[in-house]
N, C-alpha and C positions, 0 to 999 in steps of 0.2 A: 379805187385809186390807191388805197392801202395797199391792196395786196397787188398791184405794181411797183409802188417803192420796194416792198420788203422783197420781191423778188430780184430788181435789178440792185439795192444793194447787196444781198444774199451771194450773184452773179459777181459782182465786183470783187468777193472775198475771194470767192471759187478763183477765181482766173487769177485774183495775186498771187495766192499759195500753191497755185500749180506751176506758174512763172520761174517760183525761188527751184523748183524743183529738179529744176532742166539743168542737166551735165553740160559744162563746156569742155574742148581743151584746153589741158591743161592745170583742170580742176586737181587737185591731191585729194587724196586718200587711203584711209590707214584701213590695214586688212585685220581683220579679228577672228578670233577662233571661233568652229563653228557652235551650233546646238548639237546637232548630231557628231558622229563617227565623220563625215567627209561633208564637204562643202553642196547646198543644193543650189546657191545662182550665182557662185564664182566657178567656171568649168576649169576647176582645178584639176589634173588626172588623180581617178583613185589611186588608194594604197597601191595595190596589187599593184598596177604600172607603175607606179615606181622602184617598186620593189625587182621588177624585169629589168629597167633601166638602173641599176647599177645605186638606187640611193636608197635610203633609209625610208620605214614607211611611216612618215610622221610628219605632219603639216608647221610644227615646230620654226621651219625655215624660212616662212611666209606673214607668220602671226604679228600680228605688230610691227610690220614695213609698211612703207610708204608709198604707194602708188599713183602714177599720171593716167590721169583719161587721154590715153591716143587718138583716139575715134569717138565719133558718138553716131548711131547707127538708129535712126528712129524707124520702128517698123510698123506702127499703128499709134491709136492714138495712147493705149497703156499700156506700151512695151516700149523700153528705155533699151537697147543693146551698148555697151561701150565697150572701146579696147582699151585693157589698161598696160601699162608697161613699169617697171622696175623704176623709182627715182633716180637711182644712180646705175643706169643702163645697165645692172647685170641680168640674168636670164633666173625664171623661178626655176629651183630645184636643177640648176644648172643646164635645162631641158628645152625652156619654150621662154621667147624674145618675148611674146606677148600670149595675153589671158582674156577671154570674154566673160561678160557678165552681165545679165540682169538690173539695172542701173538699182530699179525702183523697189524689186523685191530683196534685190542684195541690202538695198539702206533699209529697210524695213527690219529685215528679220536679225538687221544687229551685223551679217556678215562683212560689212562694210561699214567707215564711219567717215564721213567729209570734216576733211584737217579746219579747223578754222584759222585763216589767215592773218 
C-alpha cells in the first residue's frame, strides 16, 4: 500500500512539472548566446551563410532579443518543435521572417530563456 501512495504521488509531481513545460503561443522569449561557435537547437544559419548573404558573421544581432513562439509543433512525446518570430515583426539578420527550435533542449542548454511575465 505504501508503495502505491509514493508512486501515484511521485506521478502527480511528474505530470505537474511537465505541464509548466509546454510552450503556448505567444509565450516570449529572450535569445542568449550560445556555448559553442554557432547555435545547436536554435536553426539559426551558420556563419558561412551569412557571410554569402551579404551580413556580418556574428550572432551579435539576435543575442538578447525578444522572441514569440509562432507555432508549437509537437512531434513525440520529448520533442517540443516551435516557430518563433521577431517581437516587433522584423526578420533575423534581415534574412528569415521566422526560426525553429528545439523548445525543450533550447531552454535546457541555456540557448533560450522564457521572459517572465
Amino acid at each position: 500500500m505504501k508503495n502505491f501512495i509514493f508512486t501515484l504521488v511521485f506521478s502527480v509531481f511528474t505530470f505537474m512539472s511537465f505541464g509548466q513545460n509546454t510552450p503556448k503561443v505567444g509565450d516570449q522569449l529572450v535569445v542568449k548566446s550560445p556555448k559553442a561557435e554557432s547555435y545547436k537547437y536554435v536553426d539559426f544559419p551558420k556563419l558561412n551563410i551569412l557571410v554569402k548573404r551579404g551580413q556580418l558573421a556574428s550572432y551579435n544581432a539576435v543575442i538578447d532579443q525578444v522572441v514569440v513562439v509562432d507555432q508549437v509543433i509537437e512531434l513525440n512525446y520529448n520533442t517540443t518543435t516551435v516557430v518563433l518570430k521577431m517581437k516587433d515583426e522584423s526578420k533575423f539578420f534581415n534574412l528569415y521572417k521566422t526560426v525553429k527550435a528545439n523548445y525543450n533542449k533550447a531552454i535546457e542548454s541555456g540557448e533560450l530563456v522564457v521572459l517572465k511575465q
